[in-house]
TIDO-945824 format. One record per residue (C-alpha): x, y, z; chain; residue number from 1. Coordinates in steps of 0.001 Angstrom, whole numbers. Last residue first. Layout:
BEGIN
SITE; X; Y; Z; A; NUM;
...
This chain:
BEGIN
SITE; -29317; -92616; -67199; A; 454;
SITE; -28674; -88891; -67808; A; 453;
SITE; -32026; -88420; -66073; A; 452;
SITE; -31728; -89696; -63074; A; 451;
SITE; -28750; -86925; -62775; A; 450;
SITE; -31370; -84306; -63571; A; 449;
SITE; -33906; -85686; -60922; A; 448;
SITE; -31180; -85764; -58249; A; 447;
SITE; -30492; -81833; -58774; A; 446;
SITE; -34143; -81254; -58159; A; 445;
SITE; -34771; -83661; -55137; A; 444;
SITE; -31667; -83738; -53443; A; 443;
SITE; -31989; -79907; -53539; A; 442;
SITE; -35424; -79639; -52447; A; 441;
SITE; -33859; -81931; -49265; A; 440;
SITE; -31537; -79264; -48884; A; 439;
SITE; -33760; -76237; -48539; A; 438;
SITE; -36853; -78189; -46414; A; 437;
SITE; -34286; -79160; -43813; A; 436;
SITE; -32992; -75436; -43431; A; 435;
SITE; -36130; -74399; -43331; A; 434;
SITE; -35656; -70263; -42992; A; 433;
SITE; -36806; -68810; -40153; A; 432;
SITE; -34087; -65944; -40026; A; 431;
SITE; -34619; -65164; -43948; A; 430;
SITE; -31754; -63074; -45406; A; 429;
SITE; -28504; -65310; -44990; A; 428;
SITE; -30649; -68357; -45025; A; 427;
SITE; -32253; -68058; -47641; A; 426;
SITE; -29180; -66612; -49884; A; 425;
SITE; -27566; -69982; -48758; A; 424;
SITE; -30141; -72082; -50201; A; 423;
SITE; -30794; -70038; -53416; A; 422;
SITE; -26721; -70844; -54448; A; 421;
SITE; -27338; -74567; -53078; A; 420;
SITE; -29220; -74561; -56244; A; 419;
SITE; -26818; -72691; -58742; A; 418;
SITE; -23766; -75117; -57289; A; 417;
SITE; -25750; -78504; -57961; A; 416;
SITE; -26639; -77338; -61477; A; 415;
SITE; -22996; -76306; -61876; A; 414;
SITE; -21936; -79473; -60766; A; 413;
SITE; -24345; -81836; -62751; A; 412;
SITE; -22370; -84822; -61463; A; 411;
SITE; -18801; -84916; -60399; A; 410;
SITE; -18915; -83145; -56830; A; 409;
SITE; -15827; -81216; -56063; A; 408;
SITE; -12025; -83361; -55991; A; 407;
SITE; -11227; -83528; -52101; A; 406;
SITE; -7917; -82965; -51064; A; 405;
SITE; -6738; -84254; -47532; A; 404;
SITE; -4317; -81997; -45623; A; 403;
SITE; -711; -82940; -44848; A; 402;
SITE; 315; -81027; -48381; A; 401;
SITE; -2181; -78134; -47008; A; 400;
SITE; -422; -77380; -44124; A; 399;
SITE; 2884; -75263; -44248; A; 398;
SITE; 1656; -73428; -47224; A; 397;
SITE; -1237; -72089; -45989; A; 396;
SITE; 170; -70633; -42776; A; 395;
SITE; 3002; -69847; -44870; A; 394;
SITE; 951; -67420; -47004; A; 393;
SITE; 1575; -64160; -45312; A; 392;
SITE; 5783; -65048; -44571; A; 391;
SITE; 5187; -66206; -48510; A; 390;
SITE; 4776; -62615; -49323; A; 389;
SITE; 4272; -62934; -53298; A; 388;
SITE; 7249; -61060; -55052; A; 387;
SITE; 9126; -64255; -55941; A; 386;
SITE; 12089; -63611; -58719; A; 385;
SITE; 14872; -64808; -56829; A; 384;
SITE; 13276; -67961; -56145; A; 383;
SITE; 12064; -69002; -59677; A; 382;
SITE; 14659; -71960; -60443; A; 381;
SITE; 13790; -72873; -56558; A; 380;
SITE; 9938; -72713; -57209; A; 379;
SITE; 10102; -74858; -60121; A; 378;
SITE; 11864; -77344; -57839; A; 377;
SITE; 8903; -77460; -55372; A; 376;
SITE; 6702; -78075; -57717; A; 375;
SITE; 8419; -81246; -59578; A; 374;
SITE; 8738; -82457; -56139; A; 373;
SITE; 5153; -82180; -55387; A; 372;
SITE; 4014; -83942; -58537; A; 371;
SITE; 2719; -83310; -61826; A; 370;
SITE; 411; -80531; -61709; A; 369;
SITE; 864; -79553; -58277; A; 368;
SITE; -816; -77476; -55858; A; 367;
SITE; -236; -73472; -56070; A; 366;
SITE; 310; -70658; -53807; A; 365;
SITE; 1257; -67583; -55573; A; 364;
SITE; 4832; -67202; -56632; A; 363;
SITE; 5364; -64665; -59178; A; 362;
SITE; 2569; -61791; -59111; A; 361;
SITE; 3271; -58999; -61600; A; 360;
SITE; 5298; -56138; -60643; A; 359;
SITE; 6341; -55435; -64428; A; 358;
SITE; 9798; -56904; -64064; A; 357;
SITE; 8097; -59287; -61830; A; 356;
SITE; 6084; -61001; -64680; A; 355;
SITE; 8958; -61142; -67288; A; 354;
SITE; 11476; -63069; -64817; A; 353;
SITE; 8745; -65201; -63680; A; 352;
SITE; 8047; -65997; -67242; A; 351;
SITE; 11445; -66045; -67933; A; 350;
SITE; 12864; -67870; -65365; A; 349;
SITE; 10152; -70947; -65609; A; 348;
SITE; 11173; -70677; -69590; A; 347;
SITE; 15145; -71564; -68567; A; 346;
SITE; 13899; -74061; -66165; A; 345;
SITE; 11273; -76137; -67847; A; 344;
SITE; 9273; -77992; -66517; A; 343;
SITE; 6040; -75450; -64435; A; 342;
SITE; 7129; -72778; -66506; A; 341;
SITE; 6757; -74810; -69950; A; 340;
SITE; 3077; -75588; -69161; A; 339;
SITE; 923; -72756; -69483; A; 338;
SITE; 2149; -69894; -72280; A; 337;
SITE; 4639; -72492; -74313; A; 336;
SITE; 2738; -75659; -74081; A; 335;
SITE; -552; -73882; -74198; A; 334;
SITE; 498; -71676; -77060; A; 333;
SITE; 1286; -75082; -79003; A; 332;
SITE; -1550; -76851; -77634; A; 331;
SITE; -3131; -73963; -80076; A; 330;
SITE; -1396; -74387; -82598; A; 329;
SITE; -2127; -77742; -83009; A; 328;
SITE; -5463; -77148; -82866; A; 327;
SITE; -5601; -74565; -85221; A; 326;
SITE; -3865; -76348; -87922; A; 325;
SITE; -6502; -79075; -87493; A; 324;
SITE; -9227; -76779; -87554; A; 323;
SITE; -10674; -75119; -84345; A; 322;
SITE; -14854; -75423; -84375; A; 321;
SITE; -14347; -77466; -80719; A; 320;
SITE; -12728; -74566; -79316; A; 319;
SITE; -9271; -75974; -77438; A; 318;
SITE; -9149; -76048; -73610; A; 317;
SITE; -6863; -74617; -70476; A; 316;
SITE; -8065; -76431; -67691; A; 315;
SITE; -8447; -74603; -64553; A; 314;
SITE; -8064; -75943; -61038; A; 313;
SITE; -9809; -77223; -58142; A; 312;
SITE; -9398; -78855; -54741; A; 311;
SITE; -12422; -79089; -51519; A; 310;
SITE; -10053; -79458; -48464; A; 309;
SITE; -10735; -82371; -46484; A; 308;
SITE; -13077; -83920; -43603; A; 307;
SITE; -13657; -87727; -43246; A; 306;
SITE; -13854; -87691; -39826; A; 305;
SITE; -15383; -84157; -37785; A; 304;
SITE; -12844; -80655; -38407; A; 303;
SITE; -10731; -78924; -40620; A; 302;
SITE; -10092; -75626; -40695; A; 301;
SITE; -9020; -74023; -43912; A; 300;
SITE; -5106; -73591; -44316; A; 299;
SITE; -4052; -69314; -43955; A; 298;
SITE; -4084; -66876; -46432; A; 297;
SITE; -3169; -63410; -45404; A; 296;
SITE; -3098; -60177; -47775; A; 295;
SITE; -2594; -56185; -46378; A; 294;
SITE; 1047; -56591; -47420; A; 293;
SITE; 331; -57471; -50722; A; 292;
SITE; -1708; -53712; -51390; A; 291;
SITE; -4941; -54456; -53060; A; 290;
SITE; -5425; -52722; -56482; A; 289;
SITE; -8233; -54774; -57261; A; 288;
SITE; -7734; -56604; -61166; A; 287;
SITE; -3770; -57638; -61063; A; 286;
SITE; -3521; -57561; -56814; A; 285;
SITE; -5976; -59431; -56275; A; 284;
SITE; -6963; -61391; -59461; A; 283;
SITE; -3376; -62738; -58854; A; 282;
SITE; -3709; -63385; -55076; A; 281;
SITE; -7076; -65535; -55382; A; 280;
SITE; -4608; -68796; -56427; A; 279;
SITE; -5376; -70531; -53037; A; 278;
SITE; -8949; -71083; -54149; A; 277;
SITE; -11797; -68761; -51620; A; 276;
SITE; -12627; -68118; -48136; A; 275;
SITE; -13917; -64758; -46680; A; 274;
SITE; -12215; -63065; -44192; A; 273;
SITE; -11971; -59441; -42543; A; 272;
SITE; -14204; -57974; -45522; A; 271;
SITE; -14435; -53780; -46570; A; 270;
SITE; -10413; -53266; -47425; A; 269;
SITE; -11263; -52790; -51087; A; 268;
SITE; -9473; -55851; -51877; A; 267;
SITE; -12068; -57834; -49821; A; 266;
SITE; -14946; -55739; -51728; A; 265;
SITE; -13072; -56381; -55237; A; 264;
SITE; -12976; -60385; -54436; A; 263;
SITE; -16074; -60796; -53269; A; 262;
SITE; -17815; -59253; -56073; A; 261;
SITE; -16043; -61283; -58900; A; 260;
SITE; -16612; -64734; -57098; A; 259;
SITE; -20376; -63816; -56241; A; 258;
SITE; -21719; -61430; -53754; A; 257;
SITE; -25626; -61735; -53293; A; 256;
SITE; -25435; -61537; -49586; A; 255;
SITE; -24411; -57884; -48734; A; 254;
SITE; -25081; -56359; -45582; A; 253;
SITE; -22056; -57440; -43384; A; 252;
SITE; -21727; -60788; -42487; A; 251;
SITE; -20926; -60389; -38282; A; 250;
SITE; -24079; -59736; -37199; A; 249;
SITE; -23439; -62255; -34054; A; 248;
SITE; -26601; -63751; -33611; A; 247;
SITE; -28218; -63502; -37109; A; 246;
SITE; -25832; -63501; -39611; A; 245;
SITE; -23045; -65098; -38052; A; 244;
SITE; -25121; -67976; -36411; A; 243;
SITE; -26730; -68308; -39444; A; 242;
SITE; -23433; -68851; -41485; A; 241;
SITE; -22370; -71361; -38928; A; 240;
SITE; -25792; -73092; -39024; A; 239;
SITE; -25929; -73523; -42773; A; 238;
SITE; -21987; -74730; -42115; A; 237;
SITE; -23087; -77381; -39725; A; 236;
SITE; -26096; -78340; -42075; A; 235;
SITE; -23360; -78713; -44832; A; 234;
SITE; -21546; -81364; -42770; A; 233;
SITE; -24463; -83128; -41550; A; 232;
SITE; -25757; -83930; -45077; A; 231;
SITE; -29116; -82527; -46629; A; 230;
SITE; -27079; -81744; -49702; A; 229;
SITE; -27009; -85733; -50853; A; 228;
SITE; -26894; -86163; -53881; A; 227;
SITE; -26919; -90092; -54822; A; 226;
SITE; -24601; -91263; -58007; A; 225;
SITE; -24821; -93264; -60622; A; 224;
SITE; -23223; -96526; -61561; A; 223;
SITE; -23381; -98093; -57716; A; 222;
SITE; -24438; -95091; -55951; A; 221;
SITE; -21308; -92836; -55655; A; 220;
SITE; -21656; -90125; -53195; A; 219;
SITE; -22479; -86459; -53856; A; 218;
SITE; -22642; -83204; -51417; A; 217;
SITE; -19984; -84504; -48814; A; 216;
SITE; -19817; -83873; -45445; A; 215;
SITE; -17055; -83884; -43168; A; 214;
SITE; -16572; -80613; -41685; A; 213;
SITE; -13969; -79027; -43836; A; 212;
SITE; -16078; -80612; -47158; A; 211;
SITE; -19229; -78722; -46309; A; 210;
SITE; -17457; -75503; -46019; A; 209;
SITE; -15723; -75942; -49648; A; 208;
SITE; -19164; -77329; -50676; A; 207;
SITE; -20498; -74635; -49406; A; 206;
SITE; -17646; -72483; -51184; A; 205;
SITE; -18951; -73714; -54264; A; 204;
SITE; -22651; -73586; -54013; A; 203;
SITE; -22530; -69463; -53021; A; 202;
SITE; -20100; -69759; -56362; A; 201;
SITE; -22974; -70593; -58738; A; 200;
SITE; -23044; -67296; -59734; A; 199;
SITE; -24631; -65852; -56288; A; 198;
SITE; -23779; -66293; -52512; A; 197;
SITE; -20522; -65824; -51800; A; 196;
SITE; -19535; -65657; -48324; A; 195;
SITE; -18505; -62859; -46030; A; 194;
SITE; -16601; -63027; -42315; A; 193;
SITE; -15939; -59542; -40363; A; 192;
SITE; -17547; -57192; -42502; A; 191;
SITE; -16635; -53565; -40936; A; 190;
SITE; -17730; -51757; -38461; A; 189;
SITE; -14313; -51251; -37275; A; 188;
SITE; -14662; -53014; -33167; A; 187;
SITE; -17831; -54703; -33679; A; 186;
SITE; -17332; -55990; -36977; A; 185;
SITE; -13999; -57321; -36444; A; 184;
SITE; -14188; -58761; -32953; A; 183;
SITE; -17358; -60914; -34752; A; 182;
SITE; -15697; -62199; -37039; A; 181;
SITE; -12521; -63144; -35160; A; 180;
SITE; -14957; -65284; -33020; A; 179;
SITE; -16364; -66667; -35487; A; 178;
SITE; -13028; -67905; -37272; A; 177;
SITE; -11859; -69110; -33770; A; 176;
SITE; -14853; -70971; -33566; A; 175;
SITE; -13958; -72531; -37075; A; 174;
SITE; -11448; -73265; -35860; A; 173;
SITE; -7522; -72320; -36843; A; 172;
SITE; -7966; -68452; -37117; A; 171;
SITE; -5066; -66466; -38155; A; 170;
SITE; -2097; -66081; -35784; A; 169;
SITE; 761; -64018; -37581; A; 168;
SITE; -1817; -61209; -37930; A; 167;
SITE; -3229; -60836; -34676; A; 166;
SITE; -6130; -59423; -33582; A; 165;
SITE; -6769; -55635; -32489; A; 164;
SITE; -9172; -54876; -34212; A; 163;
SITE; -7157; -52637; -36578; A; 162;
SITE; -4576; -55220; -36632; A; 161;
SITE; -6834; -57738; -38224; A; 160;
SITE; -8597; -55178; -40790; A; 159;
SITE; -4602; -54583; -41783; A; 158;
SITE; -3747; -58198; -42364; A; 157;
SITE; -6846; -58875; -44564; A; 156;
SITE; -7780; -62467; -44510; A; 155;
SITE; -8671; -65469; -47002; A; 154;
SITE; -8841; -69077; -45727; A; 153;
SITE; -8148; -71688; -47946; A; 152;
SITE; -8991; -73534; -50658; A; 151;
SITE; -6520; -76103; -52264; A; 150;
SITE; -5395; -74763; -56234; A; 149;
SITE; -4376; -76860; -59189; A; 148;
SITE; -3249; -74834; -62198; A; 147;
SITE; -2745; -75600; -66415; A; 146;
SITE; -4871; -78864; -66402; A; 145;
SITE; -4550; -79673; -70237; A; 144;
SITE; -7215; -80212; -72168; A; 143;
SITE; -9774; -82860; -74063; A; 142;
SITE; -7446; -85550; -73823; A; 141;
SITE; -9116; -89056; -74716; A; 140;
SITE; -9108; -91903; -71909; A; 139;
SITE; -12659; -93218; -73277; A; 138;
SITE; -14342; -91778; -70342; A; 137;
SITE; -13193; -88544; -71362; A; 136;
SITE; -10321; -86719; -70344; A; 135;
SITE; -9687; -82970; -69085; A; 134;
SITE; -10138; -83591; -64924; A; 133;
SITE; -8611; -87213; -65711; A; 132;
SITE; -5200; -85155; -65563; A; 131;
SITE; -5237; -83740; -61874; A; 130;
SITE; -6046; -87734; -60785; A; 129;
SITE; -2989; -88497; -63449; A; 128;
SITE; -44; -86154; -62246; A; 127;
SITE; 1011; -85281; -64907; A; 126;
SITE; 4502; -86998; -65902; A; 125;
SITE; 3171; -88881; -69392; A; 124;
SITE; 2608; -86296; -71852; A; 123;
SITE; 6053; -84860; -70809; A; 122;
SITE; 7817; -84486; -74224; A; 121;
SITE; 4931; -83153; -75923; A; 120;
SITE; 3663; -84828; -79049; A; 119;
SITE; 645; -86820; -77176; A; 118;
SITE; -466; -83849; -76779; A; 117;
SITE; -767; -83796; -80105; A; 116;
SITE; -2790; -86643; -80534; A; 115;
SITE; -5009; -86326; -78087; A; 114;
SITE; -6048; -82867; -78703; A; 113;
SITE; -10060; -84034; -78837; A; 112;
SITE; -11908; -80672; -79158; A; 111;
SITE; -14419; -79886; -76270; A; 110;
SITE; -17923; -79720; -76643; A; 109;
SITE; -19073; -83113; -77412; A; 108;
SITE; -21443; -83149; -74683; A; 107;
SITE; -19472; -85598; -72608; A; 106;
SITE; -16277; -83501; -73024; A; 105;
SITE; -18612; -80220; -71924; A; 104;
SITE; -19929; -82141; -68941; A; 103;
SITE; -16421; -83900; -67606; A; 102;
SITE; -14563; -79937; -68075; A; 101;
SITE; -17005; -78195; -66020; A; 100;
SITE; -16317; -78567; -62571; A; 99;
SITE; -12142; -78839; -63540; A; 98;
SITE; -12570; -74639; -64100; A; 97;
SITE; -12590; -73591; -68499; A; 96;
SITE; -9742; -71457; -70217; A; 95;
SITE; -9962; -70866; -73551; A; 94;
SITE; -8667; -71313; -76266; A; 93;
SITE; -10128; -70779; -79788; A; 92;
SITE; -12161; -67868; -78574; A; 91;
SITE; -15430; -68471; -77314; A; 90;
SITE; -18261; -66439; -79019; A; 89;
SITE; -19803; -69282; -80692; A; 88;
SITE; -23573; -68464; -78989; A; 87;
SITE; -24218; -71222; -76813; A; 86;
SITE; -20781; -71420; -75683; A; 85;
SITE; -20831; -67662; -74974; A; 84;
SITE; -24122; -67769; -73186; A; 83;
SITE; -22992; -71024; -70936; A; 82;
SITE; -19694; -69014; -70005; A; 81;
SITE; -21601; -65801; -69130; A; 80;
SITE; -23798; -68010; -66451; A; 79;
SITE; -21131; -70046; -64456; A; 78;
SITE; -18281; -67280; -64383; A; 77;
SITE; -15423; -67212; -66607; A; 76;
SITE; -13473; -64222; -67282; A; 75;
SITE; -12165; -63342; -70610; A; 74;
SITE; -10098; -60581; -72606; A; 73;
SITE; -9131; -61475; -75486; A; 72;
SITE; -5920; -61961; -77036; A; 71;
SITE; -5130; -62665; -80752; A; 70;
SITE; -1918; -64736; -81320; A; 69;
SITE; -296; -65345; -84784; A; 68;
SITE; 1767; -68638; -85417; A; 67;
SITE; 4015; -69419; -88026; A; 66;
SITE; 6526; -67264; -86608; A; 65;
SITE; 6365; -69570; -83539; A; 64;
SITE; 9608; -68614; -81657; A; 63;
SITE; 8642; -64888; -82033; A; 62;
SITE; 5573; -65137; -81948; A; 61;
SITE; 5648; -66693; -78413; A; 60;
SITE; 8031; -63731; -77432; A; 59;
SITE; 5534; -61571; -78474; A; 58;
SITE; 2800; -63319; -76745; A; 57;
SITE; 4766; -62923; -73436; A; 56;
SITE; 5484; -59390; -74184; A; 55;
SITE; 1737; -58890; -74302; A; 54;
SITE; 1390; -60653; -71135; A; 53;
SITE; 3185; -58195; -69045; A; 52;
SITE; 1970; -55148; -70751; A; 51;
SITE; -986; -56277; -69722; A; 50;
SITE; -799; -56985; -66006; A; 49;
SITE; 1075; -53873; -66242; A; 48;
SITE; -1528; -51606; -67297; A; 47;
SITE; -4211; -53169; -64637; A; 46;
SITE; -6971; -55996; -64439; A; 45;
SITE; -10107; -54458; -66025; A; 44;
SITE; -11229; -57177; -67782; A; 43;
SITE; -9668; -60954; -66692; A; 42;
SITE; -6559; -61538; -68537; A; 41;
SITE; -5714; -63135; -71772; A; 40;
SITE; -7862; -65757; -73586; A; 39;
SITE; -6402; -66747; -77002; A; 38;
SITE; -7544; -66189; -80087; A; 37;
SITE; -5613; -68423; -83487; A; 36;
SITE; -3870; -67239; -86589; A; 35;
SITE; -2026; -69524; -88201; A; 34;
SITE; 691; -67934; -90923; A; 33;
SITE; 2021; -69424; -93807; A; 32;
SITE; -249; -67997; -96443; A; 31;
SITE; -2430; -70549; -97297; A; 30;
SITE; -3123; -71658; -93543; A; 29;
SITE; -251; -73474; -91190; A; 28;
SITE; 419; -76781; -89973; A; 27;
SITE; 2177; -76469; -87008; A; 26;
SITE; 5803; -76324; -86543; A; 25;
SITE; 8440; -78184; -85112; A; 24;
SITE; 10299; -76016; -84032; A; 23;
SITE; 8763; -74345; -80890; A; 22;
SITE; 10535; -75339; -77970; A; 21;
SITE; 14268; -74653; -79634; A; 20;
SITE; 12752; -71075; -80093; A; 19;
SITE; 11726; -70997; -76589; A; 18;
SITE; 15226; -72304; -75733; A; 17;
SITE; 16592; -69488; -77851; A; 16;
SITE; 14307; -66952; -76127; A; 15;
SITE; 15907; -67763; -72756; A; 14;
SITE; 18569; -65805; -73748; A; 13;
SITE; 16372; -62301; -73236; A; 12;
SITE; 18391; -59721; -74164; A; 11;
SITE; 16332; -57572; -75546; A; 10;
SITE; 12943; -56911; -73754; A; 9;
SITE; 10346; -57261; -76203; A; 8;
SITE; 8219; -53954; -76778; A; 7;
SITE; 4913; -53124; -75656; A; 6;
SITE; 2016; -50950; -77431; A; 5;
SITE; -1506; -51462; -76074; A; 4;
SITE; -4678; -52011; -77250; A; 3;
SITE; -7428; -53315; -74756; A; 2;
SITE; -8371; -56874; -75831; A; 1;
């Protein structure tokens, strides 16, 4: 992690409860102290992004003084996460998305932390759909779900004035969506609608796509399960992204942007819309400088029976290699870093409290953990301390509790993701492409690999 010098805030009462949180201590090496790495912040988010966890560590350590924490810098994406599991470069936690958490647990690649999560006062309040994301067929806890997210719709503000649309009245079709697409590009020049298309996310946000209109990419088949990517939802959205591409020239000229890329072209001002998890703001505003007022998040469309919004999260995971003292350490730092905000009061307040007092997002859109009640309460003990617009997010926020969620497809997910990847990249740069020809390939390959787990 990038070296940098902060001192704890005196003052803090809070720290007492944190101190209160941590006192029953885990068991420690020779000399007393546990030292264990923990992922930090994406590289190259700013100063204060820093600054701002680095005083949360140091108030960690300083309610665990048995404990010492070694950031790292991390980002996951499909293809560096496999290399640095492969190679033992993972630190002892780290953070992991829900798609990946069933495979790694089945592989034996995730340490069990039953038994001390078992410790923690509210082991049995999560909510237990968003809990079976870390737990293995046998019911053991391989994680803890630290964030839930809905996808939405992701727009610039300012690109929406400057052609002439209207802010306060995102898109609510996908027609609408087109439409706005196409005003945007011919009136700045700019990208009115982009997709990802690479790193296994071009899969993810077409099953995000494919999900709004119906389809679904997987279905149970007695004690497997079918793919089934030549659906009639995800043959709408194929069509919708060709329509943009070719008839309206609406996408820009880039079509190998992946979850990274995306996000620093939209916060560069360059995309109208592009859709993406509810959470986005953070990497935003931390990691791409984009001003909060230019950022509007609005529900997904939904349209045909059946159709929902696809859901995901992060759990936060312990290295399979970690010792017994590590591992309890560690779901100690998860407790305390993770968890405690969403529960507890006094440490809600001073994480929020810490995080704004160095301009920090507090209050980006979130589903719940537990339960919706339990949410919505942590956002009250937070409320003077939200910096987030929710006036830009409300057209998120007032649907997606009445909209259905839609857990993403359970077998060979990343496999699934990294083929529909070539599919949409086909289509985006190939007029004639066989749609038809794609997807059934895709049934094919990915369907072969789930045969074979059998």
């Amino acid at each position: 992690m990038k070296s940098r010098t902060t001192a704890l805030a005196a003052g803090f009462t809070a720290l007492g409860v944190l101190a209160a949180l941590g006192a029953c201590s885990a068991p420690a090496a020779d000399d007393g102290i546990t030292t264990i790495s923990v992922v930090s912040l994406i590289p190259g988010s700013d100063d204060a992004a820093f600054d701002a966890f680095n005083e949360q560590v140091a108030q960690f350590e300083d309610a665990n003084p048995d404990i010492k924490i070694e950031p790292q810098e991390y980002e996951w994406t499909g293809p560096t996460f496999a290399a640095q599991l492969a190679g033992g470069t993972l630190p002892d936690v780290y953070t992991i998305p829900f798609t990946d958490t069933k495979t790694l647990i089945e592989n034996g690649q995730l340490a069990d932390i039953t038994a001390e999560v078992e410790k923690l006062d509210y082991a049995d309040r999560f909510n237990p759909n968003v809990l079976a994301q870390a737990q293995g067929s046998d019911g053991q806890i391989h994680g803890l779900p630290t964030a839930a997210y809905g996808n939405g719709l992701q727009y610039n503000r300012a690109i929406f004035e400057a052609a002439g649309l209207d802010p306060d009245s995102p898109p609510t079709t996908w027609e609408e969506v087109r439409d706005a697409a196409k005003t945007i590009s011919d009136t700045t020049g700019l990208t009115g609608y982009a997709t990802m298309a690479a790193s296994n996310t071009g899969g993810w946000q077409l099953a995000v796509a494919t999900y709004a209109r119906g389809g679904r990419l997987e279905v149970p088949d007695g004690d497997s399960v079918r793919v089934t990517a030549d659906n009639d939802g995800t043959k709408d959205a194929l069509e919708f992204l060709k329509a943009l591409r070719w008839e309206d020239n609406s996408m820009g000229a880039d079509f190998l942007l992946d979850w990274g890329t995306i996000n620093q072209a939209f916060g560069a001002g360059q995309i109208g819309m592009y859709t993406s998890g509810s959470d986005i703001f953070t990497n935003l505003v931390q990691s791409q400088a984009m001003d909060p007022a230019d950022y509007g998040l609005a529900s997904l469309p939904l349209e045909g029976s059946d159709a929902g919004v696809l859901a995901g999260g992060t759990v936060a995971s312990v290295n399979i290699k970690a010792t017994e003292a590590e591992k309890a350490a560690a779901v100690r730092w998860i407790d305390f870093y993770y968890m405690q905000k969403l529960i507890d009061q006094d440490a809600a307040v001073l994480d929020a409290k810490t995080l704004a007092e160095s301009d920090q997002p507090v209050g980006v859109p979130a589903l719940p953990i537990f339960d919706e009640a339990t949410l919505e309460e942590s956002r009250q003990w937070i409320s003077e301390y939200i910096n987030v617009p929710q006036e830009q997010v409300s057209f998120f926020l007032d649907n997606i509790f009445d909209q259905p969620t839609i857990a993403e497809p359970v077998a060979h997910t990343q496999d699934l993701y990294a083929a529909l990847d070539i599919v949409i990249q086909a289509v985006l740069t190939d007029p004639d492409a066989d749609v038809d020809a794609l997807l059934e390939q895709v049934n094919v390959d990915i369907q072969a690999l789930i045969d074979a787990d059998q």
